[in-house]
C-alpha positions in Angstrom: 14.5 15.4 -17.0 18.0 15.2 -16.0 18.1 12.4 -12.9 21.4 13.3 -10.5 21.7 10.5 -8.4 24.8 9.1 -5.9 24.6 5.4 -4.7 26.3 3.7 -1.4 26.0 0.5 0.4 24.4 0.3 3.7 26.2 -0.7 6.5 23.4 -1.6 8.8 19.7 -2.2 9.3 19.7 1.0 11.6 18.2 2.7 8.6 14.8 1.5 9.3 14.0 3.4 12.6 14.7 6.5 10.6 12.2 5.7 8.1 9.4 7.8 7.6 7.7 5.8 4.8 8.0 2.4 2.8 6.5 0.7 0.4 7.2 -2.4 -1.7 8.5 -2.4 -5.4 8.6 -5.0 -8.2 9.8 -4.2 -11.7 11.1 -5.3 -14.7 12.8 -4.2 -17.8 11.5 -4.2 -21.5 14.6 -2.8 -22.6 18.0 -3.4 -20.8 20.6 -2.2 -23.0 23.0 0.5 -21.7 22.2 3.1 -24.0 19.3 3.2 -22.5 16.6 1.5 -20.2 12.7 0.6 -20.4 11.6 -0.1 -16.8 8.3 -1.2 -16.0 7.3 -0.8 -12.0 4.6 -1.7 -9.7 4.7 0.2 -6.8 2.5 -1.1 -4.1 -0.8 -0.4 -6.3 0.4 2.2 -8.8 2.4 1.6 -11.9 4.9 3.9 -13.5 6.8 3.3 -17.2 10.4 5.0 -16.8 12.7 5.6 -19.6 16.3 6.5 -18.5 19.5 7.4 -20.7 22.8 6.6 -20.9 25.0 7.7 -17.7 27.7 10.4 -17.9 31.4 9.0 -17.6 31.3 9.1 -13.5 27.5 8.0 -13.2 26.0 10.5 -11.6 24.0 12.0 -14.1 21.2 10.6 -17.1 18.6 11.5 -18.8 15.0 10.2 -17.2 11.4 10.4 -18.5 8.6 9.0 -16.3 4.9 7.9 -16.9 2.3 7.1 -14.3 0.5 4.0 -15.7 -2.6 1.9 -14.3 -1.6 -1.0 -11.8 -3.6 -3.7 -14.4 -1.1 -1.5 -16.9 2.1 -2.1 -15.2 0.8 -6.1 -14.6 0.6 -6.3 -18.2 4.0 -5.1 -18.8 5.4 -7.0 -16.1 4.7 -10.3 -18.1 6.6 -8.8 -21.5 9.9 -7.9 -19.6 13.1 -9.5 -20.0 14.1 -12.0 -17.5 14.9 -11.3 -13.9 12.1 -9.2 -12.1 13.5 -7.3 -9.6 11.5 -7.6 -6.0 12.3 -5.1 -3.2 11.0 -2.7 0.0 12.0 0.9 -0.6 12.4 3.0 2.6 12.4 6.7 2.6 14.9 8.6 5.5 15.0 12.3 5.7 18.5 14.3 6.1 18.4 17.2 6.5 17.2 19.1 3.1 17.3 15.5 0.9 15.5 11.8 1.0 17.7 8.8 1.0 15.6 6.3 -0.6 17.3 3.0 0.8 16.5 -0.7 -1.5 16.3 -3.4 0.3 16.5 -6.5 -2.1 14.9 -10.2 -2.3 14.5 -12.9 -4.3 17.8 -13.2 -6.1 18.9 -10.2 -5.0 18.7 -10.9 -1.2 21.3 -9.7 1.1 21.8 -6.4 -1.0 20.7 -3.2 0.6 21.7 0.3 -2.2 21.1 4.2 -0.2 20.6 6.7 -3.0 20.1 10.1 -3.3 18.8 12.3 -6.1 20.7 16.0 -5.9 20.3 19.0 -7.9 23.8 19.2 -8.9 26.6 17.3 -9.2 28.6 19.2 -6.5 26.0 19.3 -4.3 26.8 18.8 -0.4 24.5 16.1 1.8 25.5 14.8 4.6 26.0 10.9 5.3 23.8 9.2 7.8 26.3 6.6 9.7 24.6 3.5 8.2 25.8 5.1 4.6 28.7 2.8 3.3 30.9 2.6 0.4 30.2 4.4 -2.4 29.1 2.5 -5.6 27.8 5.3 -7.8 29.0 4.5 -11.4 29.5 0.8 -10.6 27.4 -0.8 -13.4 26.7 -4.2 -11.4 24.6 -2.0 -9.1 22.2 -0.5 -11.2 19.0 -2.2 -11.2 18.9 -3.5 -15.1 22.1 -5.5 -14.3 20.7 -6.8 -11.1 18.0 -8.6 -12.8 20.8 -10.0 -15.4 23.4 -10.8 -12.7 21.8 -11.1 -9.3 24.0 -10.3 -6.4 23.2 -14.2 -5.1 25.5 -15.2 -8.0 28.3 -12.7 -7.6 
């Protein structure tokens, strides 16, 4: 229950010819503080309740719990978040032995595009597609919760 995860900016759209699968995401947040997070999310027709922890010092590692929920469930929910729904495609590249999940942002949140990728360990070795930019993990304005406070539109 212990989510390792490293976050870059992406440098291009070249991302999306790699892609083997996407889908579309909306979610919001019934809890936003940064001891820990309530995320509700609607994934194209299923819905999923996710409770995540408090990040280590250099962000790479929290505690994460994670429900499957009903799509009317997640609709529900959706309506009892705190401002600032977050609205986004979510495309899924293969490298090598790991997935880069790649965010592509709207609404508010247009123009943003976040590559992450969830590693056993800390140390772990991946290697970098070339559309992989600067690093962000860590960077608080990046995480999702603080996108839907302080979109990247207003930055």
């Amino acid at each position: 229950m212990i989510e390792i995860e490293r976050k870059f900016l992406v440098n291009s759209v070249a991302f999306k010819t790699e892609a083997h699968r996407s889908y579309t995401i909306k979610q919001g947040f019934l809890n936003s503080d940064k001891e820990r997070t309530v995320r509700v999310r609607l994934k194209n027709d299923k819905g999923y309740l996710t409770v995540k922890g408090k990040s280590t010092a250099n962000g790479l590692s929290r505690f994460e719990w994670e429900k499957d929920i009903s799509k009317s469930e997640a609709e529900a929910l959706l309506q009892l978040c705190e401002p600032g729904i977050i609205d986004k495609t979510r495309y899924e590249v293969k490298s090598n032995d790991h997935t880069f999940e790649i965010d592509e942002f709207y609404g508010d949140n247009e123009g943003l595009v976040i590559a992450e990728i969830e590693l056993n360990s800390e140390s772990e070795n991946f290697e970098k597609p070339n559309w992989v930019g600067m690093e962000v993990t860590g960077d608080i304005k990046y995480y999702n919760s603080q996108l839907s406070k302080f979109p990247y539109k207003k930055w």
